[in-house]
C-alpha positions as CSV (number, residue, x, y, z in Angstrom):
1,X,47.2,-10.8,7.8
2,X,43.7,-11.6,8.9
3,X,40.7,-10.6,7.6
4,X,37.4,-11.5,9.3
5,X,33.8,-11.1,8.3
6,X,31.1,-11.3,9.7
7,X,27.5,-11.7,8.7
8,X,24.3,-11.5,10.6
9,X,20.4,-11.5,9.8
10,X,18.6,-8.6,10.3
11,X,17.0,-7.7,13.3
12,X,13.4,-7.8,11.7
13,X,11.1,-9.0,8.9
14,X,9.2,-6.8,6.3
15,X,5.5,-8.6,5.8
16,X,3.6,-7.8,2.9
17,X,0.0,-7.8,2.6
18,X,-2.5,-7.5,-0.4
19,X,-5.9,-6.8,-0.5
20,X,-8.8,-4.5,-1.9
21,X,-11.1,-1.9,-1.1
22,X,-14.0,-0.7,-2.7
23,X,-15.2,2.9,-2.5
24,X,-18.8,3.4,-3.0
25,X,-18.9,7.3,-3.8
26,X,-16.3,7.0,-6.5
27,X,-16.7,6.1,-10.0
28,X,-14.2,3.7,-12.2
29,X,-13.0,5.3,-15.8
30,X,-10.7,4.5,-18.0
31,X,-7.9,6.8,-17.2
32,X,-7.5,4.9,-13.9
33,X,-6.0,1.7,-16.4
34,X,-2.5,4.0,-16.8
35,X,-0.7,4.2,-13.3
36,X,1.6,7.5,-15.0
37,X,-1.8,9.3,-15.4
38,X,-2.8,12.3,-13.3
39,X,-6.3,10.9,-12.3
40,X,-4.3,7.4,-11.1
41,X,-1.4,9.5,-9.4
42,X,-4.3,11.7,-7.4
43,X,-6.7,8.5,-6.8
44,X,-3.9,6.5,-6.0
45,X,-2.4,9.3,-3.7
46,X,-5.7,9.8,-1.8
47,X,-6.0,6.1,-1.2
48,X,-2.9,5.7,0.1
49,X,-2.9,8.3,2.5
50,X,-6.6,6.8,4.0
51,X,-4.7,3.5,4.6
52,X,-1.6,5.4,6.4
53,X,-4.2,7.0,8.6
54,X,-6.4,4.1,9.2
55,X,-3.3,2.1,10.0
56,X,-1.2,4.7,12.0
57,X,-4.1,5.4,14.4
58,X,-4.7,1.8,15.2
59,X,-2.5,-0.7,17.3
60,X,-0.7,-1.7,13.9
61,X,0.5,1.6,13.8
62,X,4.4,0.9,15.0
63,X,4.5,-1.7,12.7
64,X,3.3,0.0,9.0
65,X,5.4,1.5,7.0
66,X,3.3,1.9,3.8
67,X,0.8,1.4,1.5
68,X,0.5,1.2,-2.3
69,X,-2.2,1.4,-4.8
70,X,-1.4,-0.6,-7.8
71,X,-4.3,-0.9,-9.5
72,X,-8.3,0.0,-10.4
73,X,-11.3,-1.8,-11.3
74,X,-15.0,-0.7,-11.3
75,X,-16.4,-2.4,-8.4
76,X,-19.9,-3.5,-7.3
77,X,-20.9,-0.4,-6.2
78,X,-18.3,1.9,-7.2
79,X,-14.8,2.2,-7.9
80,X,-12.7,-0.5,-6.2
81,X,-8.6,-0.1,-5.5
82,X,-6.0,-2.5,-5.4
83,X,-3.2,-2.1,-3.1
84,X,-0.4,-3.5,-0.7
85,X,1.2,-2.8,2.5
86,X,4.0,-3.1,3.9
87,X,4.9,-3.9,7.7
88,X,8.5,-4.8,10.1
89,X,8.1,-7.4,12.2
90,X,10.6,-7.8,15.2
């Protein structure tokens, strides 16, 4: 009685990238410091769904998978967003 296993890598490679945006027409308050509230959820939602767009329409697009807002600050000039991405690499 054999039993044989066998193990490989996977074909690809997530890649994770971190960065910021500020958004000039958009005001920081202090309901955007709780990620469960519903100004966060909304903000964060919005956000999110520019970065899918920007991403998906450019030559990246086949890559991304997502992106993720994690956080808010008052910016410079208006209300600045943290977030991450996530790509496959081949």
């Amino acid at each position: 009685f054999f039993v044989l296993f066998f193990f490989s890598a996977p074909a690809f490679s997530f890649i994770y990238i971190g960065g910021s945006v500020e958004i000039p027409n958009l005001t920081y308050t202090n309901d955007l410091n709780d990620p469960k509230s519903q100004k966060f959820l909304l903000q964060a939602e919005a956000i999110q769904n520019y970065l899918a767009e920007s991403y998906e329409s450019s030559f990246l697009g086949k890559y991304y998978l997502k992106s993720v807002v994690a956080a808010f600050s008052e910016g410079e000039s208006g209300l600045r967003a943290y977030y991450w991405n996530t790509f496959w690499a081949p």
